[in-house]
Backbone as JSON Lines, residues from 0, in Angstrom:
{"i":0,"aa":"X","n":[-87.78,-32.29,61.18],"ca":[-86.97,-32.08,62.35],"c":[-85.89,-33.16,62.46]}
{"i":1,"aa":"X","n":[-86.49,-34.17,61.93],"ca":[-85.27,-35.28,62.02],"c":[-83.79,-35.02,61.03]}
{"i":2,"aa":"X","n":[-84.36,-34.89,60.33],"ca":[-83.41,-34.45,59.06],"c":[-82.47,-33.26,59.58]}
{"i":3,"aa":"X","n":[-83.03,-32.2,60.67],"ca":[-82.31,-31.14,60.84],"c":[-81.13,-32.19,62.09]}
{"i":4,"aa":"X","n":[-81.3,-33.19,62.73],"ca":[-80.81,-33.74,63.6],"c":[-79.66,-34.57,63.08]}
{"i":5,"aa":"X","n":[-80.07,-35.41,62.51],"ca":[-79.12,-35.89,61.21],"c":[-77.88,-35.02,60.67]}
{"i":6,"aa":"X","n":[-78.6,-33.83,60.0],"ca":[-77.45,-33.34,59.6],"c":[-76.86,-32.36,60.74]}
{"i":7,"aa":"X","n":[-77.38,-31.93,61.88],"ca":[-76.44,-31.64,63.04],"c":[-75.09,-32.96,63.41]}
{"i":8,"aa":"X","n":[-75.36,-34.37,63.68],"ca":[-75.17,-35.23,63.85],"c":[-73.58,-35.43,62.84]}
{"i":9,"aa":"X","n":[-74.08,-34.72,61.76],"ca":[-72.9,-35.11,60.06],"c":[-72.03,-33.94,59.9]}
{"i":10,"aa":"X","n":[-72.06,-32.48,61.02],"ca":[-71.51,-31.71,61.13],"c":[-72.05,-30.9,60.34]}
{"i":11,"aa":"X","n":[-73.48,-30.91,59.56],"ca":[-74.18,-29.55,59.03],"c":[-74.47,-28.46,59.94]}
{"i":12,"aa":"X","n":[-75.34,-27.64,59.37],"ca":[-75.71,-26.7,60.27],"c":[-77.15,-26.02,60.25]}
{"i":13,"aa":"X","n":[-77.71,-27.18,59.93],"ca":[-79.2,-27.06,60.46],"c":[-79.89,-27.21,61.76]}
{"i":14,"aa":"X","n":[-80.81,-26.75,61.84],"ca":[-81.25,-26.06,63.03],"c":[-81.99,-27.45,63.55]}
{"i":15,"aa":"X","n":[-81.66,-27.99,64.72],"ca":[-82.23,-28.82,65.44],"c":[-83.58,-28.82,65.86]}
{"i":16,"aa":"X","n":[-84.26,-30.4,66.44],"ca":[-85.44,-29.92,67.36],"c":[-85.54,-29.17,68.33]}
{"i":17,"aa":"X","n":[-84.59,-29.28,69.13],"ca":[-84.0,-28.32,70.27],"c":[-84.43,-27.29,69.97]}
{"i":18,"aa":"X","n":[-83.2,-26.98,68.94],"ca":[-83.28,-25.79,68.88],"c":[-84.32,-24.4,68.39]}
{"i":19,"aa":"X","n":[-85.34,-25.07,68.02],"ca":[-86.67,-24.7,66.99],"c":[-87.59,-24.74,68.78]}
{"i":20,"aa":"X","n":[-87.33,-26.08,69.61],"ca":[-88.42,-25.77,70.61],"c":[-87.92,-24.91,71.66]}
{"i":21,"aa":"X","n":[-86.96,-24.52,71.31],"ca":[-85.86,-23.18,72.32],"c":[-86.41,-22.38,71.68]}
{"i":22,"aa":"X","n":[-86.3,-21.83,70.6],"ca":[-86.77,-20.46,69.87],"c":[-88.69,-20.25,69.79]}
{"i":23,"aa":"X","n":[-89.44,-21.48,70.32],"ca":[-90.7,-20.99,70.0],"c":[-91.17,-21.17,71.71]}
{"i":24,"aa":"X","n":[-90.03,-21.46,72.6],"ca":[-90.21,-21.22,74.24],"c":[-89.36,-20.1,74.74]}
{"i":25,"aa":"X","n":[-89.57,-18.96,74.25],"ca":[-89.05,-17.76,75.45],"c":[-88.57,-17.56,76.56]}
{"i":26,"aa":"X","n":[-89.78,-18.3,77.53],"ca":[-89.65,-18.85,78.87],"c":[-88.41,-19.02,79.3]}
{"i":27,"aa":"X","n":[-87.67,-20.01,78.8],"ca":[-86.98,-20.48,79.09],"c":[-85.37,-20.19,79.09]}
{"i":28,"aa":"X","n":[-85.08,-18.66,78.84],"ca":[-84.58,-17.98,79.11],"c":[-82.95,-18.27,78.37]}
{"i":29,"aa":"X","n":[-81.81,-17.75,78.67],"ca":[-80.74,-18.08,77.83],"c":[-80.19,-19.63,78.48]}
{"i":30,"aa":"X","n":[-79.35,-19.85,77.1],"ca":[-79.35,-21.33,76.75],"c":[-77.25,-21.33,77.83]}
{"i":31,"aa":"X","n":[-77.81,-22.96,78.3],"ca":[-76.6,-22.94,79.3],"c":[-75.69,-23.66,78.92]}
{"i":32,"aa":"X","n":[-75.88,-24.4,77.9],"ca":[-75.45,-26.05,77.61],"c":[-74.63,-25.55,76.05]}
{"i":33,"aa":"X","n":[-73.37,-25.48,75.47],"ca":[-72.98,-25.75,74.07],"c":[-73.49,-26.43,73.51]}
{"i":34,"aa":"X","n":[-74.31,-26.53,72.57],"ca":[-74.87,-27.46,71.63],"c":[-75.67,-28.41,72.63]}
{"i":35,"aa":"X","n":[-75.72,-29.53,71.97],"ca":[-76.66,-30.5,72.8],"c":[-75.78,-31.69,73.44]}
{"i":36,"aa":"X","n":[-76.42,-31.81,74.23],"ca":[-76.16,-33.0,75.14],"c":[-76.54,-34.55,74.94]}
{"i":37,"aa":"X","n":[-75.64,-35.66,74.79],"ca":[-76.47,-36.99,74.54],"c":[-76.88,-37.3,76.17]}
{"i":38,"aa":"X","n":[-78.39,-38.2,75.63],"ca":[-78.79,-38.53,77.04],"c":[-78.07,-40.17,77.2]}
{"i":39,"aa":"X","n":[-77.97,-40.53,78.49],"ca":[-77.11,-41.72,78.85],"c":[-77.7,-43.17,77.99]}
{"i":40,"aa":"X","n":[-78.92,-43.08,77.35],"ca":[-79.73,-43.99,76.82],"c":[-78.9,-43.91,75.79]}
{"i":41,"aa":"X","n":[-78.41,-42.8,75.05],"ca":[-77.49,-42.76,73.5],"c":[-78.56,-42.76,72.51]}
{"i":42,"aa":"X","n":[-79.71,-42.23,72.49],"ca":[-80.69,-42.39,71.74],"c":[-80.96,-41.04,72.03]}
{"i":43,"aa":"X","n":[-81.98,-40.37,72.79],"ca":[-81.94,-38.78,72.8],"c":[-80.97,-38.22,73.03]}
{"i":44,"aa":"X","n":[-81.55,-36.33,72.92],"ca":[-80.46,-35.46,73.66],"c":[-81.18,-34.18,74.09]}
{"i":45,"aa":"X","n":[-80.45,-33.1,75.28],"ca":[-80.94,-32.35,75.93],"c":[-80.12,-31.22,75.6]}
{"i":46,"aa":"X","n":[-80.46,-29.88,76.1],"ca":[-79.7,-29.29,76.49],"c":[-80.24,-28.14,77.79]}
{"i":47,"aa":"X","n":[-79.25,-27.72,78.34],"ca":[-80.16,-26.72,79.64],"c":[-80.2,-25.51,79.38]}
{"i":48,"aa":"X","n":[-81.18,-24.44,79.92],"ca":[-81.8,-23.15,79.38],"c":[-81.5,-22.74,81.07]}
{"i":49,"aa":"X","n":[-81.53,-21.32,81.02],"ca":[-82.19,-20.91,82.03],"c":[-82.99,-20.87,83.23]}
{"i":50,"aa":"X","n":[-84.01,-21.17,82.56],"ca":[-85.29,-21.22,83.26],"c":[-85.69,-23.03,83.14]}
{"i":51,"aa":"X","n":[-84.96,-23.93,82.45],"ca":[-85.38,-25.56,82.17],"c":[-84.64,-25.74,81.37]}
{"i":52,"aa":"X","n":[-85.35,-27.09,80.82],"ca":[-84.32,-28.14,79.78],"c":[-85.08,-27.99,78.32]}
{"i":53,"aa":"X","n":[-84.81,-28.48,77.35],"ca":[-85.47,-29.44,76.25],"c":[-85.06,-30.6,75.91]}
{"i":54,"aa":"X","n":[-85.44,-31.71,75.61],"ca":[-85.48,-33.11,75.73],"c":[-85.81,-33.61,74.53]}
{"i":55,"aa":"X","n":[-85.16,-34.01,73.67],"ca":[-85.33,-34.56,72.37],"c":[-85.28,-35.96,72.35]}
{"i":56,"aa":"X","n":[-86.16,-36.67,71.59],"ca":[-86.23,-38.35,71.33],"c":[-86.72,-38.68,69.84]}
{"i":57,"aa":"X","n":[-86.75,-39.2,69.14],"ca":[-86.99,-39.58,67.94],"c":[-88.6,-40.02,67.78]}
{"i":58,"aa":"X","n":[-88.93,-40.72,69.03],"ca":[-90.25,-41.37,69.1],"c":[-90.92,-39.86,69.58]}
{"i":59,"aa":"X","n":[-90.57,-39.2,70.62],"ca":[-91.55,-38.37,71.19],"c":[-91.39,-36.45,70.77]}
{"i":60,"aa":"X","n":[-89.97,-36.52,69.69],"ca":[-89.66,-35.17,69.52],"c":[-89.0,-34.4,70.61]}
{"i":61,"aa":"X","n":[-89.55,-33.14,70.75],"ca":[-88.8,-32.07,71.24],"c":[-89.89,-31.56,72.3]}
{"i":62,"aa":"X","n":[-89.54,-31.23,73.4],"ca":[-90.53,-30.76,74.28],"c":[-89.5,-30.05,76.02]}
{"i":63,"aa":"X","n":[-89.86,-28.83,75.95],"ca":[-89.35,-27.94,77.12],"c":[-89.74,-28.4,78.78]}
{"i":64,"aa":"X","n":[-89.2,-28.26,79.31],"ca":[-89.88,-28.96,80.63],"c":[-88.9,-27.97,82.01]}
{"i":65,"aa":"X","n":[-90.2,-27.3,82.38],"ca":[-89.78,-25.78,83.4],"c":[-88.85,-26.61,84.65]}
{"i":66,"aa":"X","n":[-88.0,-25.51,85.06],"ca":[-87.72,-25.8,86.37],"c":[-88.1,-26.27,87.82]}
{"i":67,"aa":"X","n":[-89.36,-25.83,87.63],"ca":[-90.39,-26.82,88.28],"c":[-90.83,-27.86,88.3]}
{"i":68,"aa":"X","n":[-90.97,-28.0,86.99],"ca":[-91.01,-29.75,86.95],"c":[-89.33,-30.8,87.31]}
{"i":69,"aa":"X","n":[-88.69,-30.13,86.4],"ca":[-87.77,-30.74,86.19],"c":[-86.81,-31.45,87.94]}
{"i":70,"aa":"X","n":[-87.36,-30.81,88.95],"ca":[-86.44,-31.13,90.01],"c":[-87.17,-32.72,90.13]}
{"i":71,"aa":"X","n":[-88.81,-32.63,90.03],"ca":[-89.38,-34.0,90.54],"c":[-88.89,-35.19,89.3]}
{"i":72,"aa":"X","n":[-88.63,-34.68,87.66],"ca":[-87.94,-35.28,86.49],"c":[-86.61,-35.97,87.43]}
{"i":73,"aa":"X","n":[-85.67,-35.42,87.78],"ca":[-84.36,-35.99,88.47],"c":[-84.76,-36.68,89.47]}
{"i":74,"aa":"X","n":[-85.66,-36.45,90.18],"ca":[-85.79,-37.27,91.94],"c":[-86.32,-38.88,90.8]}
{"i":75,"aa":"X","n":[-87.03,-38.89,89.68],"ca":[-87.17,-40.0,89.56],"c":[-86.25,-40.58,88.38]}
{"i":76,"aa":"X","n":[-85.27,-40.48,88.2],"ca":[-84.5,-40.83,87.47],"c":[-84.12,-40.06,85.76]}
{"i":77,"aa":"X","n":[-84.78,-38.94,85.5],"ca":[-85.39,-38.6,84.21],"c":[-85.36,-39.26,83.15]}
{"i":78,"aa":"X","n":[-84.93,-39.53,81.53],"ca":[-85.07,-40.02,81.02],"c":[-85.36,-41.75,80.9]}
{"i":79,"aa":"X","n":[-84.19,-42.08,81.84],"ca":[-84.11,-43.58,82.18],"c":[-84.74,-44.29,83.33]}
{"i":80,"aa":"X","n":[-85.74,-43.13,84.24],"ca":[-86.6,-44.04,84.87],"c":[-87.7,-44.16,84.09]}
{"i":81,"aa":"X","n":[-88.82,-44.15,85.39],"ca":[-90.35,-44.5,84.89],"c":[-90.91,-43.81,84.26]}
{"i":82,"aa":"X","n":[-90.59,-42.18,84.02],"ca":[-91.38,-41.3,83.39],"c":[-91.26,-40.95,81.91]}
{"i":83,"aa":"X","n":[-89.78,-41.86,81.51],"ca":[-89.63,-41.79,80.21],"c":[-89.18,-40.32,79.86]}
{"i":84,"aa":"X","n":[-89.43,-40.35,78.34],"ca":[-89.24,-38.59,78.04],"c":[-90.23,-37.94,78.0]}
{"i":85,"aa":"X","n":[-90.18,-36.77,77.94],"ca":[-91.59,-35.83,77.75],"c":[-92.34,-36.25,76.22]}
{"i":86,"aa":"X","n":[-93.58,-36.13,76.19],"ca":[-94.73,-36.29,75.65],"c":[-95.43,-35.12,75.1]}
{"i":87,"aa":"X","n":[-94.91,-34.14,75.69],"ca":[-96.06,-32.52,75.36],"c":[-95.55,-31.57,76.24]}
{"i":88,"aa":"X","n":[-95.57,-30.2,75.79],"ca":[-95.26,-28.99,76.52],"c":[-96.31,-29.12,77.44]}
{"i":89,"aa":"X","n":[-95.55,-28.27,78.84],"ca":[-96.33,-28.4,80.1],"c":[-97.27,-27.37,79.95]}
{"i":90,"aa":"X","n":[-98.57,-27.26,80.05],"ca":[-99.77,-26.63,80.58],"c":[-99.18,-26.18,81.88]}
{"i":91,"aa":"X","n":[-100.49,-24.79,81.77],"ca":[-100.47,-24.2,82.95],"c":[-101.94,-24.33,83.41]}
{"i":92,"aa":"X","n":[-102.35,-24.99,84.49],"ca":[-103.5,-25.42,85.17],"c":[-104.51,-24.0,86.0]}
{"i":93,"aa":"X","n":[-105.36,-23.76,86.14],"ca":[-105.97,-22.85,87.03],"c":[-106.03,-23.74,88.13]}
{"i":94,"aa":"X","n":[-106.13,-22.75,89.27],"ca":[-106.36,-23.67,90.59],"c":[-107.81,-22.93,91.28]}
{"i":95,"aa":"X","n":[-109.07,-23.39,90.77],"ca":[-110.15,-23.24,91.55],"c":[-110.41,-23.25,92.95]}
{"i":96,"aa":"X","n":[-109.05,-23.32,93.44],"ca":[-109.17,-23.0,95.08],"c":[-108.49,-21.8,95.37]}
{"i":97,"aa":"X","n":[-107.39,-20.98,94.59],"ca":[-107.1,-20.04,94.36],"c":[-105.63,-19.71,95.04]}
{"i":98,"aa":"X","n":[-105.44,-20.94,95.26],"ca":[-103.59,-20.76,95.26],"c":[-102.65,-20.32,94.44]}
{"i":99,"aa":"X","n":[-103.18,-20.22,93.46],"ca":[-102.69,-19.97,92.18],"c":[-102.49,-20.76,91.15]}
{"i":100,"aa":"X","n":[-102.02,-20.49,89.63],"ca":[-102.03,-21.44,88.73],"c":[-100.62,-23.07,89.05]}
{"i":101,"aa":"X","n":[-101.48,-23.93,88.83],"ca":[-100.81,-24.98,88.97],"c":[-99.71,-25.68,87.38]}
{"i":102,"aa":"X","n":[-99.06,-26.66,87.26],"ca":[-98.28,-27.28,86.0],"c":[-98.52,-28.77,85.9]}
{"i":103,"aa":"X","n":[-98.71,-29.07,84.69],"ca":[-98.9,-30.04,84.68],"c":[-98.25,-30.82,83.02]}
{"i":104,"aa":"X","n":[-97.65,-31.85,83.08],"ca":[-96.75,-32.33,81.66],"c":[-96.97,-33.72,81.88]}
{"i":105,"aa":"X","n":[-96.81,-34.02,80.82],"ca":[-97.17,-35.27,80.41],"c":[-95.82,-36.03,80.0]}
{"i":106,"aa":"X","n":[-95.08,-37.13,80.25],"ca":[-94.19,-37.84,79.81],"c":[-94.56,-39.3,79.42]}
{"i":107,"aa":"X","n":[-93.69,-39.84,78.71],"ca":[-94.18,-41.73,78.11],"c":[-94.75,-42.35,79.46]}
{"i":108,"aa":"X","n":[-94.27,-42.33,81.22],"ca":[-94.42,-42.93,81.89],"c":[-95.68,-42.23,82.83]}
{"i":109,"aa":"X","n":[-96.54,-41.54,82.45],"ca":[-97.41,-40.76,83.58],"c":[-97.0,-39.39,83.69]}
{"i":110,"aa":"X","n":[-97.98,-38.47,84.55],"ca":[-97.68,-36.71,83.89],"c":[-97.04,-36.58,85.81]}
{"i":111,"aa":"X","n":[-96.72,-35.43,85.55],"ca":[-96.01,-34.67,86.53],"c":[-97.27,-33.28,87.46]}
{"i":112,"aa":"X","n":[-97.9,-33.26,88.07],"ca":[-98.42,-32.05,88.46],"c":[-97.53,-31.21,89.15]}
{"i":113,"aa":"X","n":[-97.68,-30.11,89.69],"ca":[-97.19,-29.41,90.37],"c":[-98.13,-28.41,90.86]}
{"i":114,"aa":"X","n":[-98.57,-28.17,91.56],"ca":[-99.37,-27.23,92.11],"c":[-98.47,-25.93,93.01]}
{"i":115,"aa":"X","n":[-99.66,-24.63,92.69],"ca":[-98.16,-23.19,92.89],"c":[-97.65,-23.34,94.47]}
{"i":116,"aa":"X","n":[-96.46,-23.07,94.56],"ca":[-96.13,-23.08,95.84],"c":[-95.76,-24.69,96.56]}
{"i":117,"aa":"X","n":[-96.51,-25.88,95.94],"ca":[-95.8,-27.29,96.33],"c":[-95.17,-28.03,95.49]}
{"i":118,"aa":"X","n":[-94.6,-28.91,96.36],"ca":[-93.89,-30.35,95.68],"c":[-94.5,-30.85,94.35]}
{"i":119,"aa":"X","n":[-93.7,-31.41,93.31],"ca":[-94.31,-31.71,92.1],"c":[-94.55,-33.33,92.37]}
{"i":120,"aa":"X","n":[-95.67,-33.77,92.38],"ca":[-96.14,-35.23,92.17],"c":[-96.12,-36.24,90.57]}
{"i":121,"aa":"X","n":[-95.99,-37.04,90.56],"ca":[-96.34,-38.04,89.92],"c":[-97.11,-38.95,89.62]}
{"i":122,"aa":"X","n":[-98.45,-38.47,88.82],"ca":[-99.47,-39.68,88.37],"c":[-99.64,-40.5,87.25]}
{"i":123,"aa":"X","n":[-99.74,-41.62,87.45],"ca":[-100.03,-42.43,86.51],"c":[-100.44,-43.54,87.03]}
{"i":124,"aa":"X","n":[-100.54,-44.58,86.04],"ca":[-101.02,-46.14,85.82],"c":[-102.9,-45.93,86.42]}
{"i":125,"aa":"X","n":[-103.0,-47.36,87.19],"ca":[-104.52,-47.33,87.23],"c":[-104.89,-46.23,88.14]}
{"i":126,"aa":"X","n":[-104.53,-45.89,89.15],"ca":[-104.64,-44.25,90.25],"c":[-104.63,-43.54,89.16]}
{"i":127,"aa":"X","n":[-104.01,-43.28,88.59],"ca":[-104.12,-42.02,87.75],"c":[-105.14,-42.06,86.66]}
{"i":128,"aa":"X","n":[-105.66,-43.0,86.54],"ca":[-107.05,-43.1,85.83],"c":[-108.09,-42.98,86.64]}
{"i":129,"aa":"X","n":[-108.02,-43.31,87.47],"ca":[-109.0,-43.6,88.25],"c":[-109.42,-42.01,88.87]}
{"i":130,"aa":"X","n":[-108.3,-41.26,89.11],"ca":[-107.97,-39.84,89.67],"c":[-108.78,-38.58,88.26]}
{"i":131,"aa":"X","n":[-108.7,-39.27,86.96],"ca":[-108.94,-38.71,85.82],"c":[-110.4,-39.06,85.89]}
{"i":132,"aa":"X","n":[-110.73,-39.85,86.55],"ca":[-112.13,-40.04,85.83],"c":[-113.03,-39.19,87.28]}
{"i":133,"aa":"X","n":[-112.31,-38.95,88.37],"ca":[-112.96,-38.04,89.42],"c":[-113.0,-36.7,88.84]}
{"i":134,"aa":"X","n":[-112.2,-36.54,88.06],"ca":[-112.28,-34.97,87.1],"c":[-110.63,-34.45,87.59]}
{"i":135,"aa":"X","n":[-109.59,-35.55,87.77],"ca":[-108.33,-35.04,87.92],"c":[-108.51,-33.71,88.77]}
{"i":136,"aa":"X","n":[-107.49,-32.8,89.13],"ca":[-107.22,-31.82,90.15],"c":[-108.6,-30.45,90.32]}
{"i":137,"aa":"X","n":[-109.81,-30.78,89.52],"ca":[-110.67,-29.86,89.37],"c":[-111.92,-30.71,90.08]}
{"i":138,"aa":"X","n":[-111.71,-31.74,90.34],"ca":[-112.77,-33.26,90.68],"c":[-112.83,-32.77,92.66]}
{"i":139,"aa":"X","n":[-113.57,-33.87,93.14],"ca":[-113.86,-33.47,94.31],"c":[-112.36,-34.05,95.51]}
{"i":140,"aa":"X","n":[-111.19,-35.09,94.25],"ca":[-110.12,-34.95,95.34],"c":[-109.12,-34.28,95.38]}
{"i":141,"aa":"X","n":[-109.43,-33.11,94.47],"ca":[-108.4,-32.12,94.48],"c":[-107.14,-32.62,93.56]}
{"i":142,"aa":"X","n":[-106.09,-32.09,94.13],"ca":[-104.58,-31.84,93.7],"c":[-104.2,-33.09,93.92]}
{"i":143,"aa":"X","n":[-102.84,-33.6,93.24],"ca":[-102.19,-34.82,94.19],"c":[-101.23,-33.79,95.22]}
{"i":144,"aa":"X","n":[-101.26,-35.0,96.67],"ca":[-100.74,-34.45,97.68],"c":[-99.35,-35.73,98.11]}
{"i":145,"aa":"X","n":[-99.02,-36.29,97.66],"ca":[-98.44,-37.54,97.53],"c":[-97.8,-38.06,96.15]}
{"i":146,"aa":"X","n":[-96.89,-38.85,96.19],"ca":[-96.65,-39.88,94.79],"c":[-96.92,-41.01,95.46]}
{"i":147,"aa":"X","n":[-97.38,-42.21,94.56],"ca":[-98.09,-43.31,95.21],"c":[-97.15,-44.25,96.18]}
{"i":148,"aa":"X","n":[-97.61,-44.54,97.3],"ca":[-96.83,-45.06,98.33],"c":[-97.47,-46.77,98.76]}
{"i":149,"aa":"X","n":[-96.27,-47.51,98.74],"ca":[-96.58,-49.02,99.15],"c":[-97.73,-49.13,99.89]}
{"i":150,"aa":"X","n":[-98.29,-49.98,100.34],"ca":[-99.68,-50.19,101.57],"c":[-99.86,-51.52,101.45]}
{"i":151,"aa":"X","n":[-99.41,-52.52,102.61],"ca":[-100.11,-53.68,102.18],"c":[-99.54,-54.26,100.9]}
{"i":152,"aa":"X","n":[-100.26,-54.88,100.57],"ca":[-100.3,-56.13,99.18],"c":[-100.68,-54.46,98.33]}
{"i":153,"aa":"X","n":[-100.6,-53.69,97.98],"ca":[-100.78,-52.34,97.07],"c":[-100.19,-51.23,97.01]}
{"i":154,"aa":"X","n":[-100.94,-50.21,96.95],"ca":[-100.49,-48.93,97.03],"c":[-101.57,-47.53,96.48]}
{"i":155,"aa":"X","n":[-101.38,-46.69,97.11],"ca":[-102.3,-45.81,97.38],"c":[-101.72,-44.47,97.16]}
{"i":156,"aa":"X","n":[-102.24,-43.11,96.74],"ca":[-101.83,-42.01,96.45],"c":[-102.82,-41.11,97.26]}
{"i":157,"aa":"X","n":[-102.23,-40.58,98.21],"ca":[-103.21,-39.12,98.99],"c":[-103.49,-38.25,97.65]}
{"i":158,"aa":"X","n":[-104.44,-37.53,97.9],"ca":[-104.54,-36.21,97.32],"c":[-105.37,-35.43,98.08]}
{"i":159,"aa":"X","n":[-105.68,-33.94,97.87],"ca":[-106.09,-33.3,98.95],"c":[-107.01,-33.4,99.47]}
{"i":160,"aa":"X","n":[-108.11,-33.79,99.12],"ca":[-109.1,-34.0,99.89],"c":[-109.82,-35.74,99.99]}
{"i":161,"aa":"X","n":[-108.76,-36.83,100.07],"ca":[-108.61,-37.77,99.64],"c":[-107.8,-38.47,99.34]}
{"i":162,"aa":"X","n":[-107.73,-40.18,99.2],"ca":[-106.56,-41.03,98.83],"c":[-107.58,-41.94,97.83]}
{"i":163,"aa":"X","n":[-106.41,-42.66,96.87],"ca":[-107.01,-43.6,95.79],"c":[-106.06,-45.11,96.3]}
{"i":164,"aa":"X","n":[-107.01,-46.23,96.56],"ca":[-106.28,-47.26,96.76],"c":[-106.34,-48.12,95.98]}
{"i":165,"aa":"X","n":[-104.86,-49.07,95.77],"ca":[-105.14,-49.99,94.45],"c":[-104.35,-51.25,94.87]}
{"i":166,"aa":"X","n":[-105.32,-52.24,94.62],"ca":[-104.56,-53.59,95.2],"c":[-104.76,-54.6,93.8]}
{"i":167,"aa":"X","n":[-104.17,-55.51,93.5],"ca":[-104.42,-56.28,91.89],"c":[-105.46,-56.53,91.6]}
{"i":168,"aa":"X","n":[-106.86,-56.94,92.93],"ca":[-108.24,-57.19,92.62],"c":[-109.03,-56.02,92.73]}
{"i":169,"aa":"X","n":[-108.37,-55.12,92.86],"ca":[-109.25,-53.64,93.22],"c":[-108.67,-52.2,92.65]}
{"i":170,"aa":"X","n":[-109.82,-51.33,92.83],"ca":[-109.11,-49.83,93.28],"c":[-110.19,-49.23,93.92]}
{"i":171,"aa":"X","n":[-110.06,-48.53,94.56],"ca":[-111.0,-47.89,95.66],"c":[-110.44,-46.13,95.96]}
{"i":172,"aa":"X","n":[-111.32,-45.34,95.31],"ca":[-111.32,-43.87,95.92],"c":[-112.09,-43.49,97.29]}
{"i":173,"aa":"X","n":[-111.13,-42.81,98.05],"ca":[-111.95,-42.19,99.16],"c":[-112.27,-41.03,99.05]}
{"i":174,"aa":"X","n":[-113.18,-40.5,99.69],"ca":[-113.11,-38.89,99.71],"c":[-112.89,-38.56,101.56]}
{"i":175,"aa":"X","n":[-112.01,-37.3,101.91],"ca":[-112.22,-37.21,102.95],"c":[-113.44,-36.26,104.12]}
{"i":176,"aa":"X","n":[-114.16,-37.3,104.61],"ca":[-115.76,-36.61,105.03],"c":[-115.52,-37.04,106.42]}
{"i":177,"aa":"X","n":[-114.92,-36.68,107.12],"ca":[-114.79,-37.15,108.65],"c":[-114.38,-38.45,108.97]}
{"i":178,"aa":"X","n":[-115.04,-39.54,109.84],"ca":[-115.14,-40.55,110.15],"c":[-115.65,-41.36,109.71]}
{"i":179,"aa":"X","n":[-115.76,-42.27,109.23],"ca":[-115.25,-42.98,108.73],"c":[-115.26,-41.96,106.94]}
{"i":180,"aa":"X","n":[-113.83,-42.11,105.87],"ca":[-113.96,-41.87,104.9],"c":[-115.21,-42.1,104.02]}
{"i":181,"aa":"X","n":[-115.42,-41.52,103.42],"ca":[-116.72,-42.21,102.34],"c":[-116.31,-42.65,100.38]}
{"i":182,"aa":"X","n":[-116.5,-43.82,100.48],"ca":[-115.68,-44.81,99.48],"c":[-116.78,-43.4,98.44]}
{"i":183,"aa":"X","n":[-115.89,-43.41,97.0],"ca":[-116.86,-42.67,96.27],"c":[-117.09,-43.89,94.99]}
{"i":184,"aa":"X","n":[-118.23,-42.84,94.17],"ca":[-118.64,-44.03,93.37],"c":[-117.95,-44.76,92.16]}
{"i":185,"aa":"X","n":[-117.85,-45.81,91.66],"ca":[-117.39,-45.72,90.63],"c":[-117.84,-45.17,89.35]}
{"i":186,"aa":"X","n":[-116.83,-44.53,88.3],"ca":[-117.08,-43.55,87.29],"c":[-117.92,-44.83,86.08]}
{"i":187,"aa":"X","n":[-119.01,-43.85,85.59],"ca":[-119.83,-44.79,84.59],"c":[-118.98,-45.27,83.26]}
């Protein structure tokens, strides 16, 4: 794939990463962008589809990322913030509560959920481990309902039936059970 980039790059006319993860994503409907796009880093490049983007990097390849994701991708800066580039085509999640199927992608900086019908969140670092080891969005705190928000000397992420708190000497899951919350256990 590199080699096809290269010689795009030298004015050949071999078929890009892009363009190979455009042709094996359907989804993503007709292509909006002439050729490809450099990203502002000068190291990848994109171009826009239809229905989303594809996102090329040398370290992480080629990977499609739906319109759904992609609005919460811009709110955090996309390539050049925290989430880095994409990592893996987005999964489509079941939602055992029956809202319907949820999304979920993975980028260098933490994955993106989206659950059907809401806002797309952002998990990662120690919450988002900590959220993984409750059994992530199938576990007893559900979906994320939040991206992680200041608190104090920390910061903490709601999710639906629950918040995860994390301060430098700690992290602490709640579950929500009335009055007072009930701290849950830590994972073995």
């Amino acid at each position: 794939m590199f080699a096809a980039h290269v010689a795009s790059f030298a004015g050949g006319t071999g078929q890009t990463a892009i363009d190979a993860r455009a042709a094996a994503s359907p989804w993503l409907g007709a292509r909006r962008t002439d050729g490809e796009l450099p990203t502002p880093d000068g190291v990848g490049r994109f171009a826009e589809f239809e229905h989303g983007y594809v996102y090329w990097h040398p370290a992480t390849d080629a990977h499609a990322i739906p319109t759904t994701v992609m609005a919460k991708y811009v709110e955090l800066g996309r390539e050049t913030g925290p989430l880095g580039y994409p990592t893996a085509e987005h999964t489509e999640l079941p939602d055992p509560r029956g809202s319907g199927p949820g999304l979920a992608q993975a980028f260098q900086g933490g994955t993106v959920y989206r659950r059907a019908a809401q806002p797309a969140y952002w998990v990662h670092g120690a919450i988002g481990a900590r959220w993984a080891a409750t059994g992530s969005e199938n576990g007893e705190l559900g979906w994320p309902a939040s991206d992680e928000t200041a608190h104090d000397d920390g910061m903490y992420q709601a999710f639906e039936f629950g918040r995860i708190y994390w301060v430098p000497e700690q992290i602490v899951a709640l579950r929500n059970s009335g009055e007072p919350d009930t701290p849950m256990p830590r994972p073995a």
